[in-house]
PyMOL Python script that loads the backbone (N, CA, C, O; Angstrom):
from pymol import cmd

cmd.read_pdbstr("""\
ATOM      1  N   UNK A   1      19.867  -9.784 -10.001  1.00  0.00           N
ATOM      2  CA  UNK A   1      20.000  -8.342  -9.974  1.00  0.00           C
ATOM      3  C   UNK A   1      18.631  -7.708 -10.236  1.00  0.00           C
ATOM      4  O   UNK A   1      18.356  -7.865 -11.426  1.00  0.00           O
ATOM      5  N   UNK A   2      17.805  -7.144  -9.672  1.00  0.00           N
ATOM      6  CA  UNK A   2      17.349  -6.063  -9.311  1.00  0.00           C
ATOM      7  C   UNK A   2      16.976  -5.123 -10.539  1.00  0.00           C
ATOM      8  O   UNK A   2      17.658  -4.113 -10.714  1.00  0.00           O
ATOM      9  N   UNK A   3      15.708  -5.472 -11.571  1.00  0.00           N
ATOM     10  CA  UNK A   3      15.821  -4.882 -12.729  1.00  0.00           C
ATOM     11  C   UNK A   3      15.043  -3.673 -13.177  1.00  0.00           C
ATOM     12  O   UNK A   3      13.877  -4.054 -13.287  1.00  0.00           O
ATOM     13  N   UNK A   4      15.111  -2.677 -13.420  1.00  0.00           N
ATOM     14  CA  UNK A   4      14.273  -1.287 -14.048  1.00  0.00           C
ATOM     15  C   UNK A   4      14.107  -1.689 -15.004  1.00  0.00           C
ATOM     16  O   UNK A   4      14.965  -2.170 -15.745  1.00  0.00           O
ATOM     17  N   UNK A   5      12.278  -1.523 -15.329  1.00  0.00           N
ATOM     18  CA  UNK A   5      11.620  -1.408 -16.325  1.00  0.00           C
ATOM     19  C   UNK A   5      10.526  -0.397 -16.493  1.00  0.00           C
ATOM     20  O   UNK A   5       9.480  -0.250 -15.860  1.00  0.00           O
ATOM     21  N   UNK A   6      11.085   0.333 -17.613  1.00  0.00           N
ATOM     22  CA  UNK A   6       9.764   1.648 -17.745  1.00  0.00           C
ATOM     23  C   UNK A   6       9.894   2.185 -16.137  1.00  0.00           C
ATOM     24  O   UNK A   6       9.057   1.474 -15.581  1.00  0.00           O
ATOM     25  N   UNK A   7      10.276   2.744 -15.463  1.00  0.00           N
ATOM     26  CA  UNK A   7      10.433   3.142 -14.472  1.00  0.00           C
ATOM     27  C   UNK A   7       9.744   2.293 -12.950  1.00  0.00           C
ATOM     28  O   UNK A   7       8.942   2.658 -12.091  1.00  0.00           O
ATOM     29  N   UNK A   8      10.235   1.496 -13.090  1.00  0.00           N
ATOM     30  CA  UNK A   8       9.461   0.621 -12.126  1.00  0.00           C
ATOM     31  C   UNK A   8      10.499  -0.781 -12.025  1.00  0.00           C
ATOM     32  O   UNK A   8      11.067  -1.295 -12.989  1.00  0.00           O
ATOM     33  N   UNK A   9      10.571  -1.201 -10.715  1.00  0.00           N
ATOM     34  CA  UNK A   9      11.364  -2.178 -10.308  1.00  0.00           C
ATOM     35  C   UNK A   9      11.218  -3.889 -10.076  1.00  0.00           C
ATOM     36  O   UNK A   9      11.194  -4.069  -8.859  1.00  0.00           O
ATOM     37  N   UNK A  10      11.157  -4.638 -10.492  1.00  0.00           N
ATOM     38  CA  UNK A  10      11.093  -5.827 -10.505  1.00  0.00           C
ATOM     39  C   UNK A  10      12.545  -6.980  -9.834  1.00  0.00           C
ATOM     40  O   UNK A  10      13.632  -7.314 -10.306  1.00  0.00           O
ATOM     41  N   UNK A  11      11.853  -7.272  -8.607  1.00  0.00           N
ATOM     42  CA  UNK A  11      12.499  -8.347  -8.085  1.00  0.00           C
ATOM     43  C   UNK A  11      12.781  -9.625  -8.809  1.00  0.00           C
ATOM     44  O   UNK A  11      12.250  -9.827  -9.901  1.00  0.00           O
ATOM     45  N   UNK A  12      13.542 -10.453  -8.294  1.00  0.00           N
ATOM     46  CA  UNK A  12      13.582 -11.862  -8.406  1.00  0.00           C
ATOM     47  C   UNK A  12      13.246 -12.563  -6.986  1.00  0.00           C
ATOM     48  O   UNK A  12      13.612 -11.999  -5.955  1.00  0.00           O
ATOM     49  N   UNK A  13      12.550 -13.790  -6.934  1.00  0.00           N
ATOM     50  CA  UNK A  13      12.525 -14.297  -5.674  1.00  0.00           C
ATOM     51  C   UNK A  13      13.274 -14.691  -4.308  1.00  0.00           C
ATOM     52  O   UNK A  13      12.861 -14.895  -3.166  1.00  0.00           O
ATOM     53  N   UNK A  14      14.169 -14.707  -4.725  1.00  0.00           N
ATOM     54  CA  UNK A  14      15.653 -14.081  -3.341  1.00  0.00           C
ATOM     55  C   UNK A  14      15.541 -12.864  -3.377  1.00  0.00           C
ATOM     56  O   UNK A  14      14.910 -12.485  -2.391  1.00  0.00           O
ATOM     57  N   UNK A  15      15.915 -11.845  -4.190  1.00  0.00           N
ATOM     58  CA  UNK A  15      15.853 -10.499  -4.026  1.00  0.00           C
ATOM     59  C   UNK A  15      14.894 -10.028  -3.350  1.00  0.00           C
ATOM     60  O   UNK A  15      15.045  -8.940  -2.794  1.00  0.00           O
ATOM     61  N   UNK A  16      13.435 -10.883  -3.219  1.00  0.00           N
ATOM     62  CA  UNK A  16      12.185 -10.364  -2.775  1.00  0.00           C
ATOM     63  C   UNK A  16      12.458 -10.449  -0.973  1.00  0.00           C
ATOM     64  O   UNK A  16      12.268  -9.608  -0.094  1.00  0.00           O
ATOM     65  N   UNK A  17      12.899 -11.634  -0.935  1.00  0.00           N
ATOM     66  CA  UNK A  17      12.883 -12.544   0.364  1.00  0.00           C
ATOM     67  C   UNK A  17      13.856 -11.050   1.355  1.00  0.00           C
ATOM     68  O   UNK A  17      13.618 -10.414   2.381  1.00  0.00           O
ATOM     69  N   UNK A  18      14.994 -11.053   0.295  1.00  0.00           N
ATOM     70  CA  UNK A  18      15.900 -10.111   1.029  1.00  0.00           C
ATOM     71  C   UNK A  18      15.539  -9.004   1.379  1.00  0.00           C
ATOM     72  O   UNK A  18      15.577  -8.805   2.593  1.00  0.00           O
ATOM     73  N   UNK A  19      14.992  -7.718   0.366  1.00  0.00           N
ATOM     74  CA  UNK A  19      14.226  -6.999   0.263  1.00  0.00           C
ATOM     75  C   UNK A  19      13.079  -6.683   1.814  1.00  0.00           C
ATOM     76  O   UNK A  19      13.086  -5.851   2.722  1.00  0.00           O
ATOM     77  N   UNK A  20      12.075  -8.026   1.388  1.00  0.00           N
ATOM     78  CA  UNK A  20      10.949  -7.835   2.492  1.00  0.00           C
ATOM     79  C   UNK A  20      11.625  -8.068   4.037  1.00  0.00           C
ATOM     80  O   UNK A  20      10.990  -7.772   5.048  1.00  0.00           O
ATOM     81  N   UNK A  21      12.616  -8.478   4.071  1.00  0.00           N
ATOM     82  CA  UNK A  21      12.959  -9.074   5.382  1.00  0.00           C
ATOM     83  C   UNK A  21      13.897  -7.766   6.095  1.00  0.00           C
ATOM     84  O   UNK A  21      13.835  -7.269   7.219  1.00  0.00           O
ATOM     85  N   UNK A  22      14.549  -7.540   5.220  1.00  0.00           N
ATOM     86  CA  UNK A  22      15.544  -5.661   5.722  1.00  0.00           C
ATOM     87  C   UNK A  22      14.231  -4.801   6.079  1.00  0.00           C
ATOM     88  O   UNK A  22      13.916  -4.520   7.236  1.00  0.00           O
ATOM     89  N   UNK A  23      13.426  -4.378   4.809  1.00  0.00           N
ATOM     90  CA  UNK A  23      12.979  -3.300   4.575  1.00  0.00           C
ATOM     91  C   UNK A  23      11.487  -3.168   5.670  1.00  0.00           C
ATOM     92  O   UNK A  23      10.882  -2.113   5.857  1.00  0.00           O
ATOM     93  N   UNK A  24      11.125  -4.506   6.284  1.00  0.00           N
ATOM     94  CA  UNK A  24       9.520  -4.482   7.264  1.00  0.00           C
ATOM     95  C   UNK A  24      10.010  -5.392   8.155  1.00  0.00           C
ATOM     96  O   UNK A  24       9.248  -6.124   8.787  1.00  0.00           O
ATOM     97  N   UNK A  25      11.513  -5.439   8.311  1.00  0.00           N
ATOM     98  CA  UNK A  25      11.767  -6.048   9.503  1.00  0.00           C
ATOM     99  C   UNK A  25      10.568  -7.451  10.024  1.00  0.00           C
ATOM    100  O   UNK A  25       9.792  -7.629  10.963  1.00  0.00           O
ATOM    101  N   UNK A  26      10.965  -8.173   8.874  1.00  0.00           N
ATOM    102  CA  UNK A  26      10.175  -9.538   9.148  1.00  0.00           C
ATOM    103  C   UNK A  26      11.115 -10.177   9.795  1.00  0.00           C
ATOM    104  O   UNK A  26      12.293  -9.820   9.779  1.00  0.00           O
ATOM    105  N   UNK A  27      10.581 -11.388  10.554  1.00  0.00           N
ATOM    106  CA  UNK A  27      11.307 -12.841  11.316  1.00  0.00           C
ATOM    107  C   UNK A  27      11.912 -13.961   9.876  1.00  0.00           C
ATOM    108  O   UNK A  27      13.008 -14.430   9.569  1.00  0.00           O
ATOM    109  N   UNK A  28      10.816 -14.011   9.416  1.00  0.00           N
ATOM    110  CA  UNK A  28      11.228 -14.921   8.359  1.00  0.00           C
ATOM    111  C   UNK A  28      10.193 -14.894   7.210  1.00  0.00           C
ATOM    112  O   UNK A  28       9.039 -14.750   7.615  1.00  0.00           O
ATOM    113  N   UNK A  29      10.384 -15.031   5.453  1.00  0.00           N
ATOM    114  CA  UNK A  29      10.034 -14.993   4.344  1.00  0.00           C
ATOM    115  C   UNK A  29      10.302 -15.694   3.541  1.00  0.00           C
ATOM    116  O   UNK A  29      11.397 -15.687   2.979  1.00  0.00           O
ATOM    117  N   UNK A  30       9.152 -16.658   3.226  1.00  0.00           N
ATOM    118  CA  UNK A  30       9.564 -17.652   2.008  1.00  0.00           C
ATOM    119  C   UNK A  30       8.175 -17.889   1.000  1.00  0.00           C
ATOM    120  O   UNK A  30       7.016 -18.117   1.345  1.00  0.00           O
ATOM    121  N   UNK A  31       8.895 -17.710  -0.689  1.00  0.00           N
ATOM    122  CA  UNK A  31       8.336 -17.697  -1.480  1.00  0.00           C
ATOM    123  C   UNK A  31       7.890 -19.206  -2.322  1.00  0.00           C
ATOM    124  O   UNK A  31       8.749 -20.027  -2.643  1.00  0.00           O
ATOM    125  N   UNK A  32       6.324 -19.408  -2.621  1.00  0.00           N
ATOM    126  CA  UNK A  32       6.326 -20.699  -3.465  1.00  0.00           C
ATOM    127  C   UNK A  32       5.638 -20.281  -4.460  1.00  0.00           C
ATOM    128  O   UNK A  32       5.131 -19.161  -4.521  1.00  0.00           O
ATOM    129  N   UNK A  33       5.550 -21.359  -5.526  1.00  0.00           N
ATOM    130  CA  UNK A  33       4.553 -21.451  -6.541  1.00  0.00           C
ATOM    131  C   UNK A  33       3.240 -21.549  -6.162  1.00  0.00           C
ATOM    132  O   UNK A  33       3.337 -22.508  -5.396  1.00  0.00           O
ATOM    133  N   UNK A  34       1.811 -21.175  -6.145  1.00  0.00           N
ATOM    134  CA  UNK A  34       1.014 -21.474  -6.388  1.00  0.00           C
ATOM    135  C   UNK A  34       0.010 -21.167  -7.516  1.00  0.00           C
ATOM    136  O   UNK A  34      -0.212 -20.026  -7.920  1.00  0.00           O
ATOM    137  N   UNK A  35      -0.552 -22.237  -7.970  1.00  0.00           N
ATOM    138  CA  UNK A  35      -1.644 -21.479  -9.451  1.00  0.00           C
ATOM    139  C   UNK A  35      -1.240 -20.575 -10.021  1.00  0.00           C
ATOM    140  O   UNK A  35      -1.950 -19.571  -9.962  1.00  0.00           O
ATOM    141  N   UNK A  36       0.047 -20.483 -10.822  1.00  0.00           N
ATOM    142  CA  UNK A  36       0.424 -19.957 -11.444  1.00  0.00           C
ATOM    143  C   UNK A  36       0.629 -18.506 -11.035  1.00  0.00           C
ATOM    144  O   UNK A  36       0.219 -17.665 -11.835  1.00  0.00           O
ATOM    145  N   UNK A  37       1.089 -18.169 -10.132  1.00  0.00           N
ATOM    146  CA  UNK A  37       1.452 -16.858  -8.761  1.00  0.00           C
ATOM    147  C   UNK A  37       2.433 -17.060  -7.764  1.00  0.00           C
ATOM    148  O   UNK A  37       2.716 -18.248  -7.609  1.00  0.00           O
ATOM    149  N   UNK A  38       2.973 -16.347  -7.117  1.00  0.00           N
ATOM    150  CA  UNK A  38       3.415 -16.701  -6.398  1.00  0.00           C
ATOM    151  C   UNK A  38       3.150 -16.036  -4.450  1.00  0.00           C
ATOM    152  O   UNK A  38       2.892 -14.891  -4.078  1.00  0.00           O
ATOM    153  N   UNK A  39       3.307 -17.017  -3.805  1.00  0.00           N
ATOM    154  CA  UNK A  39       2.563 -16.938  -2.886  1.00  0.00           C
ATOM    155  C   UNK A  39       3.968 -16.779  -1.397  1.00  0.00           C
ATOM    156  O   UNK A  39       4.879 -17.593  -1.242  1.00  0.00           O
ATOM    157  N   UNK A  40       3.708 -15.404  -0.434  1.00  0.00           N
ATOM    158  CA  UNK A  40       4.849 -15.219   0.494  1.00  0.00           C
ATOM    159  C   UNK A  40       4.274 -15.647   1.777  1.00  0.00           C
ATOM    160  O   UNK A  40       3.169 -15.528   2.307  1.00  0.00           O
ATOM    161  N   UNK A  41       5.204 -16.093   2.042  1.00  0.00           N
ATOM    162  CA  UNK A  41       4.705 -16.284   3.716  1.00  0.00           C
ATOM    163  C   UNK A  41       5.810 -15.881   4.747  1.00  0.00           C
ATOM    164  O   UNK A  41       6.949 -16.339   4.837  1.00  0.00           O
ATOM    165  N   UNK A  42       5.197 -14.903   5.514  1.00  0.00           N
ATOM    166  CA  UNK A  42       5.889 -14.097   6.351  1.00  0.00           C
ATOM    167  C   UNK A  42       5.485 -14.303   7.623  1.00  0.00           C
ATOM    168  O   UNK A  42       4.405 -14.832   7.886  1.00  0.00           O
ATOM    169  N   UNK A  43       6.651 -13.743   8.847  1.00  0.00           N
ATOM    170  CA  UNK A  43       5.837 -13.540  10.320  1.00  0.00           C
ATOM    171  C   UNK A  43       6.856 -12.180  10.467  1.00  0.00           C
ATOM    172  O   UNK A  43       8.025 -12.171  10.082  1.00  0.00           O
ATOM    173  N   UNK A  44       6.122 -10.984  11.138  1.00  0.00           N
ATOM    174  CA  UNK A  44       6.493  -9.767  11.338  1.00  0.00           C
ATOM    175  C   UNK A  44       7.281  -9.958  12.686  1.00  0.00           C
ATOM    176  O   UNK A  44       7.261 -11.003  13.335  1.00  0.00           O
ATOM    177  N   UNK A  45       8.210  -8.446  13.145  1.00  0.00           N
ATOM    178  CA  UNK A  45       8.790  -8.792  14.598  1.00  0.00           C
ATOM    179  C   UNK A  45       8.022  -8.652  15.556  1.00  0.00           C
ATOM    180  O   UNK A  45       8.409  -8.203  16.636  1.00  0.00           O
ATOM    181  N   UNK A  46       6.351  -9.150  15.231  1.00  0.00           N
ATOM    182  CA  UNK A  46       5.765  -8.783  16.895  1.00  0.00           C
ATOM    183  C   UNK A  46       4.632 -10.008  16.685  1.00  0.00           C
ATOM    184  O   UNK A  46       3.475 -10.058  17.104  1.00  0.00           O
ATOM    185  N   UNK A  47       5.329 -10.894  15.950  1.00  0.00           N
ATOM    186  CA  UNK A  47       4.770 -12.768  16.062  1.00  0.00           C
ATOM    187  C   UNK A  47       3.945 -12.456  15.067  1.00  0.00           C
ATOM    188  O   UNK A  47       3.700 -13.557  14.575  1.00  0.00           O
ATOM    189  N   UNK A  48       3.203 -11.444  14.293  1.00  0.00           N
ATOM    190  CA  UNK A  48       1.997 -11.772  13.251  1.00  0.00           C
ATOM    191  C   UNK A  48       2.430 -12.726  12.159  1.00  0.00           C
ATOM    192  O   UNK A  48       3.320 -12.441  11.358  1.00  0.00           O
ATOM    193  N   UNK A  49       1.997 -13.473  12.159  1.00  0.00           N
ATOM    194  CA  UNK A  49       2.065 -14.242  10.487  1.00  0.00           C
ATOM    195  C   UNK A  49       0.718 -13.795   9.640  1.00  0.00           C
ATOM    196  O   UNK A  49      -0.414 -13.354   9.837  1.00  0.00           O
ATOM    197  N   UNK A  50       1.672 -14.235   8.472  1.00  0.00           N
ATOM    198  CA  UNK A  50       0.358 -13.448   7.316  1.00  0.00           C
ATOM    199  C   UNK A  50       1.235 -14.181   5.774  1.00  0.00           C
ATOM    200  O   UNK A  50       2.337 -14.634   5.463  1.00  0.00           O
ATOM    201  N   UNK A  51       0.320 -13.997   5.360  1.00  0.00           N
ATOM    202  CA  UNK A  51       0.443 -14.457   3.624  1.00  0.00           C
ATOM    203  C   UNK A  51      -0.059 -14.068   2.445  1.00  0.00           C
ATOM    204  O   UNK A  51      -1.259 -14.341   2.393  1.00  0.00           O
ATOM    205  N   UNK A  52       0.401 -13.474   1.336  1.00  0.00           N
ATOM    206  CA  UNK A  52      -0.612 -13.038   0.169  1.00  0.00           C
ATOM    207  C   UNK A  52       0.286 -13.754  -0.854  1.00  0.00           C
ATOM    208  O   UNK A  52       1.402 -14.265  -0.767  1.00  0.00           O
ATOM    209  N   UNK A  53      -1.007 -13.541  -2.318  1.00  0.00           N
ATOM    210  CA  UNK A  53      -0.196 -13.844  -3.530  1.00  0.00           C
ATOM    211  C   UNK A  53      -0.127 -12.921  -4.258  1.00  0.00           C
ATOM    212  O   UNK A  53      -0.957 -12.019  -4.151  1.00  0.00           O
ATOM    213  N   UNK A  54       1.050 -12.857  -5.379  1.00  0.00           N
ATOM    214  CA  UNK A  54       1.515 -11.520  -5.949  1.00  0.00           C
ATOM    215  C   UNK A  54       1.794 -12.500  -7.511  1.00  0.00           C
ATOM    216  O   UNK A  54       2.225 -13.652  -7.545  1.00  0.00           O
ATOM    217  N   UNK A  55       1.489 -11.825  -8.448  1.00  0.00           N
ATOM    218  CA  UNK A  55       1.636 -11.799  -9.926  1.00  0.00           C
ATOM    219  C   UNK A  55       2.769 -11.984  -9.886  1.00  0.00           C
ATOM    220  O   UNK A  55       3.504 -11.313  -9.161  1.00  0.00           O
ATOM    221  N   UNK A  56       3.281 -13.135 -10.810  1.00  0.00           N
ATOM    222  CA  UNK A  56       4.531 -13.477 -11.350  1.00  0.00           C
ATOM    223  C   UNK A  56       5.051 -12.775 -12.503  1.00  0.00           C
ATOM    224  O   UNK A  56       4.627 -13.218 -13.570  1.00  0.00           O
ATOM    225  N   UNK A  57       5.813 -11.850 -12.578  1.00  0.00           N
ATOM    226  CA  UNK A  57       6.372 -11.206 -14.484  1.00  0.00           C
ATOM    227  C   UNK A  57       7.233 -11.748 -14.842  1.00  0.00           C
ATOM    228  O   UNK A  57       8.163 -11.935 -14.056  1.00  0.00           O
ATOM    229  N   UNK A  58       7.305 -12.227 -16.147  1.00  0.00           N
ATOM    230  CA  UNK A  58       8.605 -12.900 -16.628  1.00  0.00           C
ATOM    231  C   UNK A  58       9.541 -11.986 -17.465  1.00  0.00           C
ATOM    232  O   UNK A  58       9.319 -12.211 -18.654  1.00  0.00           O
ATOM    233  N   UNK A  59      10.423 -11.120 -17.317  1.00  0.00           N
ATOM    234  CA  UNK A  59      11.263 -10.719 -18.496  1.00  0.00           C
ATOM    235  C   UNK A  59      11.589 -11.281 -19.805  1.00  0.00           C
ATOM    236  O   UNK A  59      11.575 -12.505 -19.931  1.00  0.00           O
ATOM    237  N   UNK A  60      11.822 -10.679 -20.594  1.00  0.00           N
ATOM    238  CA  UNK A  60      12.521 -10.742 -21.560  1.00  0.00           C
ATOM    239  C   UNK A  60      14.005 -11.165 -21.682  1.00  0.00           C
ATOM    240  O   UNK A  60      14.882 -10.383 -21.316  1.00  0.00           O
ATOM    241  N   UNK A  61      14.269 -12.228 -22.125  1.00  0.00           N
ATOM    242  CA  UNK A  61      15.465 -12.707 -22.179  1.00  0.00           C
ATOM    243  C   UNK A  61      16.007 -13.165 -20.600  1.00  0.00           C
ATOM    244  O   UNK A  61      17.152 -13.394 -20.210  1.00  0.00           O
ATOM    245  N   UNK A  62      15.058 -13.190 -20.071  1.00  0.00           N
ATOM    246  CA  UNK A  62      15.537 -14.075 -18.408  1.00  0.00           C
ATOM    247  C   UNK A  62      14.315 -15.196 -18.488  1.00  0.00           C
ATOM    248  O   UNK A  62      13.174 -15.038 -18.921  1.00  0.00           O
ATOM    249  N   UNK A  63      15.017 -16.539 -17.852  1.00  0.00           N
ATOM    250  CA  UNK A  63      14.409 -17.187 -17.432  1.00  0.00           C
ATOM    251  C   UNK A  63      13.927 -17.465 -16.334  1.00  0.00           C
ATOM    252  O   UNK A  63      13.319 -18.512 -16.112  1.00  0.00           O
ATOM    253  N   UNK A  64      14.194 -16.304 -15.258  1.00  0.00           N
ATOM    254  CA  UNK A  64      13.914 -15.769 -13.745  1.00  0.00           C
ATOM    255  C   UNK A  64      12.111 -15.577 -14.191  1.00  0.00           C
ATOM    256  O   UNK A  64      11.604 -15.370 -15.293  1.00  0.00           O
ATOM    257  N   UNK A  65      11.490 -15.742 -12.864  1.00  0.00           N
ATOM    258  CA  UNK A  65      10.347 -14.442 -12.408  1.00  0.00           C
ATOM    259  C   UNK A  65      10.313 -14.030 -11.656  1.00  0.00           C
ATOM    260  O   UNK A  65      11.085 -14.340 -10.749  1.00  0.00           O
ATOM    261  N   UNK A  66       9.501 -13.164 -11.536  1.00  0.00           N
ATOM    262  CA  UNK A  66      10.062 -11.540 -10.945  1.00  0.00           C
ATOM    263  C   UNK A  66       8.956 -10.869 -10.480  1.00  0.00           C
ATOM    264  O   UNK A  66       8.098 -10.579 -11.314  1.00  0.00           O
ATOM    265  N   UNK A  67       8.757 -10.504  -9.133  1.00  0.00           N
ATOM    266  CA  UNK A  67       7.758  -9.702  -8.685  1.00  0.00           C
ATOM    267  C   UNK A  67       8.044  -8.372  -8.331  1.00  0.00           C
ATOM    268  O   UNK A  67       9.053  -7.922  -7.789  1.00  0.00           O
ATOM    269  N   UNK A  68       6.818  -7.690  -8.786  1.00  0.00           N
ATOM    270  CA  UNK A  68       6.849  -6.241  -8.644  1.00  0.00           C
ATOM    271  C   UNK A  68       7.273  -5.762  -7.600  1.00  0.00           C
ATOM    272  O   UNK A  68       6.950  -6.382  -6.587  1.00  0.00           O
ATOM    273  N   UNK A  69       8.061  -4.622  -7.432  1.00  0.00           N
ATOM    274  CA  UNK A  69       8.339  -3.758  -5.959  1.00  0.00           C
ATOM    275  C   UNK A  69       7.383  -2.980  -5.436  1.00  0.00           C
ATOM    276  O   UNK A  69       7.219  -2.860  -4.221  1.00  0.00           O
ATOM    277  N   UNK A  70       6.439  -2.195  -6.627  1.00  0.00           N
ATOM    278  CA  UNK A  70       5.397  -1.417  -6.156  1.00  0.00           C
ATOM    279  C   UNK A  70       4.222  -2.126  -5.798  1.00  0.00           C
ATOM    280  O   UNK A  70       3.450  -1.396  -5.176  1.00  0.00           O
ATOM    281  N   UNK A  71       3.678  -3.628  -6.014  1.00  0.00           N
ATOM    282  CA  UNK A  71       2.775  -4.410  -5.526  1.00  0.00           C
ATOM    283  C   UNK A  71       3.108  -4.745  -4.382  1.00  0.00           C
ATOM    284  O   UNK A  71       2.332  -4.485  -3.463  1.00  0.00           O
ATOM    285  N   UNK A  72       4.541  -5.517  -4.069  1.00  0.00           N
ATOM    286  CA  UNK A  72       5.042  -5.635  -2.481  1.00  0.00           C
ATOM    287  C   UNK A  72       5.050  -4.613  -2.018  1.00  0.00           C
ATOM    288  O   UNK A  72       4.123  -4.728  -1.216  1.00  0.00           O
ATOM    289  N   UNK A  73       5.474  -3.485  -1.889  1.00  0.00           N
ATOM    290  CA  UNK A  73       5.268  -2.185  -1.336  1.00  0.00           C
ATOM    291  C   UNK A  73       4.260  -1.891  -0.688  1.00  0.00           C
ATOM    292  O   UNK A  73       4.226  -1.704   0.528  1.00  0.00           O
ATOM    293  N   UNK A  74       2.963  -1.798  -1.782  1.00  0.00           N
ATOM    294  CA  UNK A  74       1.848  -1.448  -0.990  1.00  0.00           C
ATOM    295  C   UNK A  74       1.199  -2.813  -0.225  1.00  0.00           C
ATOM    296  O   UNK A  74       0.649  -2.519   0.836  1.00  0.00           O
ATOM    297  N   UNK A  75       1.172  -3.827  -0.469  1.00  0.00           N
ATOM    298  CA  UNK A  75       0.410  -4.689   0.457  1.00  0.00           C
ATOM    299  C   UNK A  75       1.179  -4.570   1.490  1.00  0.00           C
ATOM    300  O   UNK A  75       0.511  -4.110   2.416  1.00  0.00           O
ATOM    301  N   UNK A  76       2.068  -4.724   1.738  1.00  0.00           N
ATOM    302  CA  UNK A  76       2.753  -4.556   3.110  1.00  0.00           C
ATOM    303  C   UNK A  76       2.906  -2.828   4.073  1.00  0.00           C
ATOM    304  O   UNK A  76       3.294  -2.708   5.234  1.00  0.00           O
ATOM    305  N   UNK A  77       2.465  -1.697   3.135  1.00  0.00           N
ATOM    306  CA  UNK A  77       2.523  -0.834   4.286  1.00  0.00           C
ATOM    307  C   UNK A  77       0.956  -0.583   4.325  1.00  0.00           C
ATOM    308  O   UNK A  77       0.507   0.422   4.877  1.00  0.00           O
ATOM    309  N   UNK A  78       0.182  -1.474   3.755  1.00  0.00           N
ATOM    310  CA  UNK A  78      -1.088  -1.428   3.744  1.00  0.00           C
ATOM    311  C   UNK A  78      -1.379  -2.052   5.404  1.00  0.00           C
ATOM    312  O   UNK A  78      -2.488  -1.838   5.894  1.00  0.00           O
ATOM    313  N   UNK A  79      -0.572  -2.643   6.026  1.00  0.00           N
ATOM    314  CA  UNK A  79      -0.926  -3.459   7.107  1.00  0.00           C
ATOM    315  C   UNK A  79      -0.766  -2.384   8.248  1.00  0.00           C
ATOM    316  O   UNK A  79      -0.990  -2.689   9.420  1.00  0.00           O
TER     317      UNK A  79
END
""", "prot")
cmd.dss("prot")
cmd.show_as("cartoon", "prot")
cmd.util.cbc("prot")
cmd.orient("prot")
């Protein structure tokens, strides 16, 4: 679930996948670990592939991590 903190939204890594794939109409999105981050790899609906890494947050009392909505947000309408 999809959590508000201090006014600001934090995914979980399915939630992200789901999220990026409705909301920028990607082909396909999948999230891994790298160096302690986590790293997406996408292809848009007009064949681009592309990839960045995004800061992992851990909540409080979840053992989930959780990436920001307003960091995914802007790298992606940054394109």
């Amino acid at each position: 679930m999809v959590r508000k903190i201090n006014d600001e939204y934090f995914l979980n890594r399915t939630e992200t996948i789901d999220y990026l794939i409705s909301a920028y109409q990607l082909k396909y999105c999948m999230t891994r670990w790298e160096n302690g981050k986590i790293r997406i790899t996408f292809e848009n609906s007009k064949g681009t592939r592309g990839n960045a890494k995004f800061e992992a947050y851990k909540c409080r009392k979840s053992k989930l991590v959780r990436l920001r909505k307003l960091e995914l947000d802007t790298f992606f309408l940054s394109d």
